[in-house]
C-alpha positions as CSV (number, residue, x, y, z in Angstrom):
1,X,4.7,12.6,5.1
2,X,2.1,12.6,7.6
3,X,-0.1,9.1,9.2
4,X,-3.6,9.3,8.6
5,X,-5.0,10.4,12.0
6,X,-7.7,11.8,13.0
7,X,-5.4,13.9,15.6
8,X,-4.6,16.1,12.4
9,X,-6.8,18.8,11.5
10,X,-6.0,18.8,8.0
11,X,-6.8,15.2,7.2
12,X,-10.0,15.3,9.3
13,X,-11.0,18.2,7.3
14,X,-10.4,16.0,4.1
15,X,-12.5,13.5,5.9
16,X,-15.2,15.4,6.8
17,X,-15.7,17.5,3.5
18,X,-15.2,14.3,1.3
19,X,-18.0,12.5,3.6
20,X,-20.4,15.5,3.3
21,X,-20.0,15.9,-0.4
22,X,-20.4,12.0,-1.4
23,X,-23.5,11.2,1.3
24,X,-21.2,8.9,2.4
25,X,-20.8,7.6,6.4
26,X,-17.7,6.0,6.8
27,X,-15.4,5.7,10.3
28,X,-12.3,8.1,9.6
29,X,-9.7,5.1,9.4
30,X,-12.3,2.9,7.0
31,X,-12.0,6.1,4.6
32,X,-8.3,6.1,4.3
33,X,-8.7,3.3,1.5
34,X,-10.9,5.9,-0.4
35,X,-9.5,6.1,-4.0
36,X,-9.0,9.6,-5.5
37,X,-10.4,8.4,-8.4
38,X,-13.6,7.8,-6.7
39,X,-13.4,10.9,-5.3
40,X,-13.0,12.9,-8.6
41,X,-15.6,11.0,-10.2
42,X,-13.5,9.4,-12.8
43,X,-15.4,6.8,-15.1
44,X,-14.0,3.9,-17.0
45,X,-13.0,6.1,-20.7
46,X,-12.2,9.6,-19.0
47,X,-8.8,10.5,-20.7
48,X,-5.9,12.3,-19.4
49,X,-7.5,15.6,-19.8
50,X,-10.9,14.6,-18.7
51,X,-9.2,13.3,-15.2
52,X,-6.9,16.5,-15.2
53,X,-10.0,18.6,-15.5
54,X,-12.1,16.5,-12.7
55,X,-8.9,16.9,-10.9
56,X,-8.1,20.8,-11.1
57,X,-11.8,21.5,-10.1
58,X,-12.1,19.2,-7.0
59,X,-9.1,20.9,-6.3
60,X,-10.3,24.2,-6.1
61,X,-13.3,22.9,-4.2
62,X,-10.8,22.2,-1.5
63,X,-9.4,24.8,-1.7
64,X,-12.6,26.9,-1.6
65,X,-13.6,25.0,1.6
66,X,-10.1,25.1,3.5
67,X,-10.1,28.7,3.2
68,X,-13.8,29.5,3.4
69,X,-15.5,27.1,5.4
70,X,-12.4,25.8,8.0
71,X,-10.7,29.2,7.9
72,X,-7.6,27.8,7.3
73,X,-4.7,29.8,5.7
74,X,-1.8,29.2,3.1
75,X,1.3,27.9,5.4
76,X,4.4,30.6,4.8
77,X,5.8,30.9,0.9
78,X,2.6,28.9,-0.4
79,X,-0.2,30.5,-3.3
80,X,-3.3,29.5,-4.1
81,X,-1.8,28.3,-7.3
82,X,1.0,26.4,-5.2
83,X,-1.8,25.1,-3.1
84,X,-4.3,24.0,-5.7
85,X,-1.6,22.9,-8.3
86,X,-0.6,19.9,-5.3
87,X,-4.0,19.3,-4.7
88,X,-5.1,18.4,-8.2
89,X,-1.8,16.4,-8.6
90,X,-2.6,14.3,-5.4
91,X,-5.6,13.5,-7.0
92,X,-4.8,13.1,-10.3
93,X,-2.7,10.2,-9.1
94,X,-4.4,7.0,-10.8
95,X,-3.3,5.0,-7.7
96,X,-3.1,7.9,-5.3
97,X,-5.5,7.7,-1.8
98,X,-7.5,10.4,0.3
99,X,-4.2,9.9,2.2
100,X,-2.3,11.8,-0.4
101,X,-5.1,14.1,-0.3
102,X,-4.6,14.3,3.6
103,X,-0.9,15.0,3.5
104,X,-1.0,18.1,1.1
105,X,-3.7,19.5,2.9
106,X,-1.6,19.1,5.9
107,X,1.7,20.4,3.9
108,X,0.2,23.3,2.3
109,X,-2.5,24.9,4.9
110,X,-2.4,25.7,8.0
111,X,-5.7,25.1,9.8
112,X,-7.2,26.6,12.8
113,X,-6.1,25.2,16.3
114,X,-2.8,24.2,14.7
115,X,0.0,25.4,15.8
């Protein structure tokens, strides 16, 4: 498990997409108490399946912007499906933070510049 840092590509990739798609203009350490929740836009009576749902397509989202927009690639032995499937778990997570979101990111891509 990786510290939220701002040193890490992955998680300021998180950061950066997450600020940009919820107008939102927060310090990159402020945002690590970010919810998941909040970022999936779950509402007070969204079930199991509605969350799951919120959660698989904010997953592909990421996915869709790691790859497309950062021109990151899958780390070695990791699919899409490997990739999204973690991603909409991490944020699926009912207590689960951006951090989670972060740490996948970091697990499951490999970003430009890393090494």
């Amino acid at each position: 498990m990786s510290e939220w840092s701002n040193n890490n590509r992955a998680h300021g990739c998180v950061w950066f997409f997450e600020c940009y798609h919820h107008s939102r203009k927060t310090a990159f350490l402020d945002a690590a108490e970010w919810k998941t929740s909040d970022l999936i836009g779950v509402v007070a009576g969204d079930g199991k399946d509605i969350v799951g749902d919120k959660a698989r397509a904010h997953a592909i989202l990421l996915d869709e912007v790691f790859i497309k927009l950062y021109g990151a690639t899958y780390e070695p032995g990791i699919t899409q499906i490997d990739a999204t499937s973690s991603l909409e778990a991490a944020l699926a997570g009912p207590d689960n933070k951006i951090v989670t979101v972060g740490e996948v990111a970091d697990e499951k891509y490999k970003f430009i510049g890393e090494i």
